[in-house]
LOTOR-71216 format. One record per residue: residue in one letter; x, y, z of N, C-alpha, C in turn. Coordinates in steps of 0.001 Angstrom, whole numbers, always signed. Layout:
<rs>
['A',[X,Y,Z],[X,Y,Z],[X,Y,Z]]
...
</rs>
This chain:
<rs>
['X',[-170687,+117872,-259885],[-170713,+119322,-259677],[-170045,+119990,-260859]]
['X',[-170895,+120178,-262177],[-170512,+120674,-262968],[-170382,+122302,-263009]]
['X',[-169504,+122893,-263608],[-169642,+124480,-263485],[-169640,+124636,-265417]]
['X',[-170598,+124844,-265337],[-170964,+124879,-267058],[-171605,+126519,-267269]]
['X',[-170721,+126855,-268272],[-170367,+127764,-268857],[-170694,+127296,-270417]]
['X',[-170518,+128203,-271325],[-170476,+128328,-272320],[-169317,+127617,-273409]]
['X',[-169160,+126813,-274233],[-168170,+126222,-274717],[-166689,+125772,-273456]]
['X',[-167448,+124970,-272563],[-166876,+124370,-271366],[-165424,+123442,-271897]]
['X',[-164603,+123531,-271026],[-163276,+123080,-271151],[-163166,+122045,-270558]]
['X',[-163515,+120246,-270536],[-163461,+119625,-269887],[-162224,+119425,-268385]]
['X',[-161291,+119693,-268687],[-159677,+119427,-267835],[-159999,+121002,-267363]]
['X',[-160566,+122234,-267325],[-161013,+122955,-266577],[-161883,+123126,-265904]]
['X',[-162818,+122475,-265990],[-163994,+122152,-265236],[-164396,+121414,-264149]]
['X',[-162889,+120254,-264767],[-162683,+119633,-263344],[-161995,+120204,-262371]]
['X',[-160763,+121428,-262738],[-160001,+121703,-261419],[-161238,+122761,-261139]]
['X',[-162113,+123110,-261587],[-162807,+124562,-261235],[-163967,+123585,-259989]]
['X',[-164807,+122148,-260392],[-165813,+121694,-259513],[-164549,+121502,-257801]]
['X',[-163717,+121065,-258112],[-162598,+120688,-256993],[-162419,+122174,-256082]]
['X',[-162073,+122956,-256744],[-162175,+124590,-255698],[-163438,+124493,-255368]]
['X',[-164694,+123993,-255847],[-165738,+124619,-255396],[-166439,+123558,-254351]]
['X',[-165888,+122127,-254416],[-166123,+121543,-253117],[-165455,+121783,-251913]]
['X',[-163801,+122486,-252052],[-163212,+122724,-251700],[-163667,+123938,-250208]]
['X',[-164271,+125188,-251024],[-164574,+126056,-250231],[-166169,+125567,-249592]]
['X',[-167079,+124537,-249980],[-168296,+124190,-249859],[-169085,+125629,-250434]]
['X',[-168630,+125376,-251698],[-170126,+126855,-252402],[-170707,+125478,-253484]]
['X',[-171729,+125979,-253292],[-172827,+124680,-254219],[-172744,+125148,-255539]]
['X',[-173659,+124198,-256891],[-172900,+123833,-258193],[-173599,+125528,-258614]]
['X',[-172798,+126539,-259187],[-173135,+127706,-259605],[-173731,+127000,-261136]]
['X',[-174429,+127153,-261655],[-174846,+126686,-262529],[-175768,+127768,-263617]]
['X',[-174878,+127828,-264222],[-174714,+129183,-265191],[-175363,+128857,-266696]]
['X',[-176485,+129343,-266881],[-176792,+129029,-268080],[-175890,+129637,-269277]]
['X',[-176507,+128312,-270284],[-175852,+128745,-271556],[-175742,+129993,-272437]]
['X',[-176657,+130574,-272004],[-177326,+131988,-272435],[-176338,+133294,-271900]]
['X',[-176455,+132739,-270332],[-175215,+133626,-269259],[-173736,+133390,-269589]]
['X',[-173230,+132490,-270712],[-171800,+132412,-270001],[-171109,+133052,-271091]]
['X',[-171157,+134290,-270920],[-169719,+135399,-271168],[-168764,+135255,-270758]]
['X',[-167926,+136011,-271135],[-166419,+136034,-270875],[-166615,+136648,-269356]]
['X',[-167475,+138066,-269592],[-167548,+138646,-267939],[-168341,+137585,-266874]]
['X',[-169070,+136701,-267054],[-169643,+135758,-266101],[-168892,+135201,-265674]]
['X',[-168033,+134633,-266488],[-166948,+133643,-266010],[-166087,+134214,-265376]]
['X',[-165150,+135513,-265667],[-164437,+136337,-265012],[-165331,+136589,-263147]]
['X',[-166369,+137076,-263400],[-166841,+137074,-261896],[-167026,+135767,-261294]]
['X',[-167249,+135031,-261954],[-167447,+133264,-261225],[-166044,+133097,-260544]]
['X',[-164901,+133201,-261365],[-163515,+133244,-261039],[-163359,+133557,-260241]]
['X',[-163669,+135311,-259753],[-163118,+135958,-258929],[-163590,+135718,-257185]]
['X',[-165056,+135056,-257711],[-165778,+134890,-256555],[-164463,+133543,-255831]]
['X',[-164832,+132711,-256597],[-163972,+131517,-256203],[-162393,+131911,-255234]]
['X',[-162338,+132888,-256110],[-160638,+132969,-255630],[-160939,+133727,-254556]]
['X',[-161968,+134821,-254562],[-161836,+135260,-252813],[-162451,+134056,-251860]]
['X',[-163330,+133319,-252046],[-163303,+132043,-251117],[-162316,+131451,-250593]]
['X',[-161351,+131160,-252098],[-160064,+130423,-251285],[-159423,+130760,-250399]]
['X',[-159150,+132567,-250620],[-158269,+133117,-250045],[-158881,+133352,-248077]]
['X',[-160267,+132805,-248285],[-160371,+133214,-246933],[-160480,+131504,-246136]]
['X',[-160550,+130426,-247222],[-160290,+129248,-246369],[-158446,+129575,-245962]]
['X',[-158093,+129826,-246837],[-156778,+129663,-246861],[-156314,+130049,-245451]]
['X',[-156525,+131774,-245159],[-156561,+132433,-244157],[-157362,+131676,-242777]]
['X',[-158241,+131005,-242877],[-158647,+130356,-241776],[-157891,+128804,-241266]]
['X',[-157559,+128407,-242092],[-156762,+127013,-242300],[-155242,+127127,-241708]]
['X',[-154659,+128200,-242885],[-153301,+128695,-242683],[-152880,+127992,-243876]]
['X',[-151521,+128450,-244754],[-151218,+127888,-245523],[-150609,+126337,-246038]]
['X',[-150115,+125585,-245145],[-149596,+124566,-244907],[-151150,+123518,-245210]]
['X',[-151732,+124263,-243886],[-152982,+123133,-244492],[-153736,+123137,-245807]]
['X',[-154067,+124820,-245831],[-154866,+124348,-247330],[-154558,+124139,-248083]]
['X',[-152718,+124312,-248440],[-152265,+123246,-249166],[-152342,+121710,-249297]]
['X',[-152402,+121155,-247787],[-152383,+120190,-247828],[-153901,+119475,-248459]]
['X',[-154564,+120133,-248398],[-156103,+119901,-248610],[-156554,+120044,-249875]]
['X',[-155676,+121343,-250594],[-155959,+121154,-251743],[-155439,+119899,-252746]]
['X',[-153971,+119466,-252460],[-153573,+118622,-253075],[-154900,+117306,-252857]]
['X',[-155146,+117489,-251725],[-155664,+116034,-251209],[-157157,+116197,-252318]]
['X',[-157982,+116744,-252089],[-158654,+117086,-253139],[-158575,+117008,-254607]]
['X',[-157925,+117224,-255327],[-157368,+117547,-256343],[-156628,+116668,-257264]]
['X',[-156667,+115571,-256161],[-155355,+114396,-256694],[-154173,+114821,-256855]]
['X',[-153825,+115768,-256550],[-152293,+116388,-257100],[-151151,+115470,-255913]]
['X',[-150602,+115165,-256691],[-149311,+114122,-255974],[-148201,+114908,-256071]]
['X',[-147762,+115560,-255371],[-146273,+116514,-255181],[-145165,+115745,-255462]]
['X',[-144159,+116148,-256063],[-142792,+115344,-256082],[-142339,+114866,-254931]]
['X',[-141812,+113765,-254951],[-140859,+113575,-253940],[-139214,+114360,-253705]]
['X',[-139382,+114660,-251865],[-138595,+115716,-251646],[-137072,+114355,-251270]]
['X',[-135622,+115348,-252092],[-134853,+114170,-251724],[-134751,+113839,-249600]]
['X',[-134870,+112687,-250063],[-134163,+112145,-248306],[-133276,+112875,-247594]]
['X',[-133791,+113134,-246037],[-132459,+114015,-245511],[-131106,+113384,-245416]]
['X',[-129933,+114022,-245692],[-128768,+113513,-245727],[-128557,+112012,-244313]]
['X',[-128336,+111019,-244479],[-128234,+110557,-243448],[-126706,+110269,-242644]]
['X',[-126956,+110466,-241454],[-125815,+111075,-240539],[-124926,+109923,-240258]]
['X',[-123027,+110335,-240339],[-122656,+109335,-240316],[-122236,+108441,-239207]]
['X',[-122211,+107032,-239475],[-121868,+106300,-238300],[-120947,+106038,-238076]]
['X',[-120848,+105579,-236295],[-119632,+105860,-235339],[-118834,+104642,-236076]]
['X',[-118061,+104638,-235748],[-116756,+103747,-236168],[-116502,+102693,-235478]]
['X',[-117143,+102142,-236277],[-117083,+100271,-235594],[-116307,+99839,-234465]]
['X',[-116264,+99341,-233771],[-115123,+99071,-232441],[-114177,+97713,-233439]]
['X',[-113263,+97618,-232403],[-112147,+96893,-233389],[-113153,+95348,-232999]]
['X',[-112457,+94476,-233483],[-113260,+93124,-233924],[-112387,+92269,-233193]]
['X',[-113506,+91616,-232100],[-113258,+90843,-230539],[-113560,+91444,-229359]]
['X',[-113944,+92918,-229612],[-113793,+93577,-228339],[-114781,+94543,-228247]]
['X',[-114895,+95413,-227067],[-115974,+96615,-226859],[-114686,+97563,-227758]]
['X',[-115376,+98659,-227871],[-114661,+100220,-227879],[-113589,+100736,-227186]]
['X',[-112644,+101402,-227314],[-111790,+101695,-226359],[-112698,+103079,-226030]]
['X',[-111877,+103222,-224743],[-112252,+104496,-224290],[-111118,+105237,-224292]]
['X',[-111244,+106609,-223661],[-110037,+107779,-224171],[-108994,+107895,-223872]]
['X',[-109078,+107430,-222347],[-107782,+106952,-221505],[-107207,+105711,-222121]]
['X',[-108215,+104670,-222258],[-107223,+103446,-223085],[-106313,+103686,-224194]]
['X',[-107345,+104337,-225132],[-106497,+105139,-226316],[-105262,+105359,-226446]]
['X',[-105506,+106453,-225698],[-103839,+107699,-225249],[-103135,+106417,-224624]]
['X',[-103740,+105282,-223425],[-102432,+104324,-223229],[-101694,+103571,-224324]]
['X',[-102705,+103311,-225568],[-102390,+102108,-226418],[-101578,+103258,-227361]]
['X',[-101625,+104140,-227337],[-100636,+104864,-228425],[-99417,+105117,-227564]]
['X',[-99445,+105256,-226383],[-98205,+105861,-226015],[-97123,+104909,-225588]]
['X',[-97566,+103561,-225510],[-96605,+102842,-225021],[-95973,+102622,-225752]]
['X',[-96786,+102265,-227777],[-95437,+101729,-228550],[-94667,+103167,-228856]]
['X',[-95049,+103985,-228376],[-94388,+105441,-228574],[-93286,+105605,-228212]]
['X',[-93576,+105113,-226221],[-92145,+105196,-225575],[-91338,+103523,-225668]]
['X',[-92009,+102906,-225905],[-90580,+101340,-226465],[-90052,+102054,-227738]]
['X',[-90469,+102929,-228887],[-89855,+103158,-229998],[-88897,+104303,-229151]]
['X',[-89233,+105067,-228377],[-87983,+105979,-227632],[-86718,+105503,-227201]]
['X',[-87587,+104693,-226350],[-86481,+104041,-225590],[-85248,+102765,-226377]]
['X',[-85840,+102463,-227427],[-84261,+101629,-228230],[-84318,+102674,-229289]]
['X',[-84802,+103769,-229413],[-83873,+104953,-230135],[-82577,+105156,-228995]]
['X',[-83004,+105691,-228120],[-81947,+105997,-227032],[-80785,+104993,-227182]]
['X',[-81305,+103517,-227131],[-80328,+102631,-226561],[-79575,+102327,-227749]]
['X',[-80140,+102753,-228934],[-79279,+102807,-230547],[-78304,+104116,-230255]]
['X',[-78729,+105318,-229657],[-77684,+106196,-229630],[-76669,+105833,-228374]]
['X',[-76770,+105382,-227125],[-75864,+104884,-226944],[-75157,+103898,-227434]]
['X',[-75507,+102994,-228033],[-74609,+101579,-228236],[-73417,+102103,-229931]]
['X',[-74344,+102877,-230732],[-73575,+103859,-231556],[-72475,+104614,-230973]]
['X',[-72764,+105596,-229822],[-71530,+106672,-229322],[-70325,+105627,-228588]]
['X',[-71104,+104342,-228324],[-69279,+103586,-227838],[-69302,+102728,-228207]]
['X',[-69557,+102615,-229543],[-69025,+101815,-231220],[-67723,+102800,-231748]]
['X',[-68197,+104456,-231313],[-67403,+105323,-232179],[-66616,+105788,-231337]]
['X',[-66386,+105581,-230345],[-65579,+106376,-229352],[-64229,+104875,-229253]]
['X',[-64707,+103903,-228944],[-64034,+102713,-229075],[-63487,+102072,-230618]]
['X',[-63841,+102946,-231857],[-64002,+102215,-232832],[-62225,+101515,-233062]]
['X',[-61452,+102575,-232455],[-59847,+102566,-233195],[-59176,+101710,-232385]]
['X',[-60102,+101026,-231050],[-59256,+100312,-230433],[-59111,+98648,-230899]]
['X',[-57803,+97834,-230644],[-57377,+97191,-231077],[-58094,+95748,-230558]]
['X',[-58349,+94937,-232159],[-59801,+93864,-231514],[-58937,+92050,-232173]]
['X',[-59563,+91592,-231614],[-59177,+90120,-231907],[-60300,+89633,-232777]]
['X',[-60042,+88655,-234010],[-60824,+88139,-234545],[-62026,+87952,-234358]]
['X',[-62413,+87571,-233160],[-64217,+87575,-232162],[-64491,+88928,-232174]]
['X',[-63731,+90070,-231755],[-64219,+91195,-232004],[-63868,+92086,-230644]]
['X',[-63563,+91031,-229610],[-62887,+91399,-228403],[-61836,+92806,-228462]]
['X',[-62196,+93678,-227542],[-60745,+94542,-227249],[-59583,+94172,-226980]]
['X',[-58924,+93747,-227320],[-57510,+93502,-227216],[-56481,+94692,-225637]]
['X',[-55875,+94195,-225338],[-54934,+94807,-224107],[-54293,+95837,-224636]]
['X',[-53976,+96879,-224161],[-53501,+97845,-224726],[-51764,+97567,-224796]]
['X',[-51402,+98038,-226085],[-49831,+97417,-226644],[-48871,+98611,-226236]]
['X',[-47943,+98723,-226353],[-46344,+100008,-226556],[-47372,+100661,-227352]]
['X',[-47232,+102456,-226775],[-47283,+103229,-227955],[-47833,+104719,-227180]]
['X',[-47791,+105492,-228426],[-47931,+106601,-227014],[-49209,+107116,-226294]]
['X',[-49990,+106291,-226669],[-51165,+106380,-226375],[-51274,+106013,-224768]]
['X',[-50708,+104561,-224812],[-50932,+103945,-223508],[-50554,+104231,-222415]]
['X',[-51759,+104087,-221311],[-51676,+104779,-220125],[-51200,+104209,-218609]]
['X',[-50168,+104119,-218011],[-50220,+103447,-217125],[-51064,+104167,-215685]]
['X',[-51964,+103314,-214659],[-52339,+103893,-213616],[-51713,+103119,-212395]]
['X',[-51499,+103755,-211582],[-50792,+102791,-209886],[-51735,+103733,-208598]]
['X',[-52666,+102720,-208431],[-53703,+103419,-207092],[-53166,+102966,-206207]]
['X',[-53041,+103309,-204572],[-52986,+103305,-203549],[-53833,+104236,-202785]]
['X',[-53841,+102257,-201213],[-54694,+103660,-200556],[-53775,+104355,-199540]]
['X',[-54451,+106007,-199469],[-53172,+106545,-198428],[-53668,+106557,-197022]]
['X',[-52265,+106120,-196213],[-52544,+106071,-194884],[-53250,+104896,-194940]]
['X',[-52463,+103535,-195246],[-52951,+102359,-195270],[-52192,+101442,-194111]]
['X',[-51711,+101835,-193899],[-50516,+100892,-192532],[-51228,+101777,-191297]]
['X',[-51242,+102802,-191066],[-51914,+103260,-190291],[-53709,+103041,-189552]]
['X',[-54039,+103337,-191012],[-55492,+102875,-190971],[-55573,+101294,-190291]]
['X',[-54621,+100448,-190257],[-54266,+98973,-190054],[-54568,+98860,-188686]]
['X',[-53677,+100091,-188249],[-52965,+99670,-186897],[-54380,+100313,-185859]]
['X',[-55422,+101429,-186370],[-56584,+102253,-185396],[-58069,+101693,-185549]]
['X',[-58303,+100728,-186781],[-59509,+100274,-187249],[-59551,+98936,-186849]]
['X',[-60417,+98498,-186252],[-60096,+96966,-185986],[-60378,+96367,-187269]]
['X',[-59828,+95420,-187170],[-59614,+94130,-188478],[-60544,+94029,-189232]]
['X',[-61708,+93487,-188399],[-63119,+93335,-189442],[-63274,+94361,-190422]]
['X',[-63360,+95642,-189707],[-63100,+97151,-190486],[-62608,+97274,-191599]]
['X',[-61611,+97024,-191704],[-60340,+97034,-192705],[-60591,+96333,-193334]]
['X',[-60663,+94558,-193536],[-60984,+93453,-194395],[-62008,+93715,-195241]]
['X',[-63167,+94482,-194873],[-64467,+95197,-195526],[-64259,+95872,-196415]]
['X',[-63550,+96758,-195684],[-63007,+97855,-196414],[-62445,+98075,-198062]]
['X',[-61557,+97042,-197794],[-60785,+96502,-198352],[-60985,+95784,-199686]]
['X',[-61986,+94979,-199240],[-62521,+94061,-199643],[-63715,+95147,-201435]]
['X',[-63802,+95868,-200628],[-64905,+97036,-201263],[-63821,+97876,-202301]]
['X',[-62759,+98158,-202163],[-62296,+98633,-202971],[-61278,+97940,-204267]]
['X',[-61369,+96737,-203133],[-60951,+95791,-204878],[-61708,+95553,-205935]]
['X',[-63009,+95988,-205423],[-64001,+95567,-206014],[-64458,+96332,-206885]]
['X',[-64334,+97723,-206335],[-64698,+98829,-207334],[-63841,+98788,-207783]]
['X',[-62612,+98781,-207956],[-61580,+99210,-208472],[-61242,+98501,-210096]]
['X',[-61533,+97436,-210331],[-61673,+96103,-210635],[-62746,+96459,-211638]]
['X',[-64030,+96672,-210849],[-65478,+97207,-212082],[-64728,+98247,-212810]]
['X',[-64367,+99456,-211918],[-64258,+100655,-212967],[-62971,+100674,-214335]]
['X',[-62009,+99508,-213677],[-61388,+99290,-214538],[-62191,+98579,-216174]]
['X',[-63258,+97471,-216041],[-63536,+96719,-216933],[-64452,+98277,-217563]]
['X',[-64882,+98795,-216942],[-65776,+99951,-217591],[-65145,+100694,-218602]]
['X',[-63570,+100952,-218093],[-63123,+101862,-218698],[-62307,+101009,-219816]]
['X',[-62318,+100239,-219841],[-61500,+99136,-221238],[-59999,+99153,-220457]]
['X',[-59889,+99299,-219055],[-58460,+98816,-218868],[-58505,+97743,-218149]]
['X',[-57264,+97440,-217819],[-56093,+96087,-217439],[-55487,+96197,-216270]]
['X',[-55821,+94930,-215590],[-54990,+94580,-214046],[-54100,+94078,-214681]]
['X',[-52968,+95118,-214379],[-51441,+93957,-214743],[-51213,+93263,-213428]]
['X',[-50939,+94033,-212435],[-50419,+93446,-210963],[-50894,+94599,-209886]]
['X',[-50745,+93577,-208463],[-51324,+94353,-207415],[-49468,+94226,-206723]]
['X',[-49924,+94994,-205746],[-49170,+95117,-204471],[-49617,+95598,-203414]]
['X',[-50001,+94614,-202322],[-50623,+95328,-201381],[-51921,+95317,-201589]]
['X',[-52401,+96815,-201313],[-53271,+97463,-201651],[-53171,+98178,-203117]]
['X',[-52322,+98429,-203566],[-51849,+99264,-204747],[-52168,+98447,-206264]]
['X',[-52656,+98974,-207052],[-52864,+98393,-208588],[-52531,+99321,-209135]]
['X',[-51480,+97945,-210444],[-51052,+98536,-211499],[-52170,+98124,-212888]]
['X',[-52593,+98897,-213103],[-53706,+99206,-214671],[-53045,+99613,-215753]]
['X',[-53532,+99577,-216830],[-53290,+100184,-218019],[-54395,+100355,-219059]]
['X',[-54578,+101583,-219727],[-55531,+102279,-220460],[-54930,+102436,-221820]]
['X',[-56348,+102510,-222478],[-55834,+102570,-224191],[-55295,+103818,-224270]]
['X',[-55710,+105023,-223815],[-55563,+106530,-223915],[-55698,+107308,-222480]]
['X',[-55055,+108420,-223011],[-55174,+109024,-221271],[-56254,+109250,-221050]]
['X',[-57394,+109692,-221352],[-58863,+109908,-221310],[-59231,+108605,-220330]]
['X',[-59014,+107351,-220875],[-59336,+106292,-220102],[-59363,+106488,-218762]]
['X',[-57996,+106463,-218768],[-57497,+106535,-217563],[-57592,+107592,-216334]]
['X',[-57951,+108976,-217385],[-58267,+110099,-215828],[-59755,+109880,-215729]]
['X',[-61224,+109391,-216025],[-61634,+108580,-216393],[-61874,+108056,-215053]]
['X',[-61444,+107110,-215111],[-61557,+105751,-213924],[-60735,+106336,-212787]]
['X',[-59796,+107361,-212837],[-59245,+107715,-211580],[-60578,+108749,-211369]]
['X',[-60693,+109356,-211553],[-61892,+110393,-211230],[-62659,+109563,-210839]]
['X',[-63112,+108585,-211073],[-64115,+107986,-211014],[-64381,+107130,-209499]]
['X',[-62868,+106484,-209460],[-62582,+105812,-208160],[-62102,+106958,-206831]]
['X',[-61933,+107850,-207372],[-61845,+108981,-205868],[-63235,+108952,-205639]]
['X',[-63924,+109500,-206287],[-65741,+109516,-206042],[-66430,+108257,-205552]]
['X',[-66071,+107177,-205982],[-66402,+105921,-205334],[-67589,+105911,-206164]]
['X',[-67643,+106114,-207552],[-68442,+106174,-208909],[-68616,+104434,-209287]]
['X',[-69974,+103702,-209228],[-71109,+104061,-208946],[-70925,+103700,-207359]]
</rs>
């Protein structure tokens, strides 16, 4: 389907037969005699209103697509859509955690790192509160010595001969029995010393008076 014109342009002649199979108009075939500049100009124009009404019937997408296909025209390649990124591997041995597991697996070493913070600030505050008291080679507290620091305590219980004589025995022996006992803990708590009993009555001694009001406060309350 040649479109021959007058001093014909080979590499134009071919995109010009391609529009003209394109729209299906048969080979215009223009003598040599006919092909002016104005022949060709109307050959043109004819063509291009053809296209414009495949175009319009097609829609643009297609008769693009049709023309390329026609035409041999090979379009660039469009870059690849970005590709989307992937989830994050699960750890290696296992499924995925889920959200609740998560929040558990973070929070526990969270609260063990709390909790011997804490037990560093206590074991620090009675390192320093104890630091000046007097230690034996092992590292032991030593008994509290002469000086004016030291505290003597003498507990009794009151209304103890009495209590003897209205509580039956078992009562009392219990009783009894319970407050040697605390008496005894709150002493080791407080860093003091059973020198001697009497009775019911203990004699203690404390590094400082603090100690000592301390563990008396402590044993009126019946602390712990």
């Amino acid at each position: 389907m040649d479109f021959r014109v007058a001093d014909e342009l080979k590499p134009l002649s071919y995109t010009q037969s391609a529009l003209l199979a394109l729209i299906g108009c048969s080979n215009p075939l223009v003598p040599r005699s006919a092909g002016s500049p104005a022949d060709f100009a109307a050959a043109m124009t004819s063509m291009t209103s053809g296209l414009r009404a495949v175009r319009d019937s097609l829609g643009a997408a297609a008769f693009r697509e049709q023309l390329w296909g026609t035409t041999g025209f090979v379009p660039p390649g469009l870059p690849p859509p970005p590709t989307p990124p992937s989830p994050s591997p699960p750890l290696a041995g296992g499924p995925a955690l889920s959200t609740p597991l998560l929040a558990t697996a973070i929070a526990v070493p969270v609260g063990v790192c709390l909790v011997v913070m804490v037990l560093l600030l206590v074991i620090i505050t009675h390192l320093r509160r104890h630091a000046k008291l007097p230690r034996s080679l092992m590292g032991h507290v030593l008994p509290p010595g002469a000086g004016d620091k030291a505290t003597l305590v003498i507990t009794d219980v009151q209304g103890s001969s009495k209590l003897w004589e209205l509580l039956p025995a078992g009562v009392m022996e219990a009783s009894m029995k319970l407050h040697d006992e605390l008496t005894r803990r709150l002493a080791v708590v407080n860093l003091g010393y059973e020198w001697a009993t009497e009775g019911d009555s203990f004699l203690l001694c404390f590094h400082s008076p603090e100690a000592a009001v301390t563990f008396a406060t402590q044993l009126q309350v019946g602390w712990p």
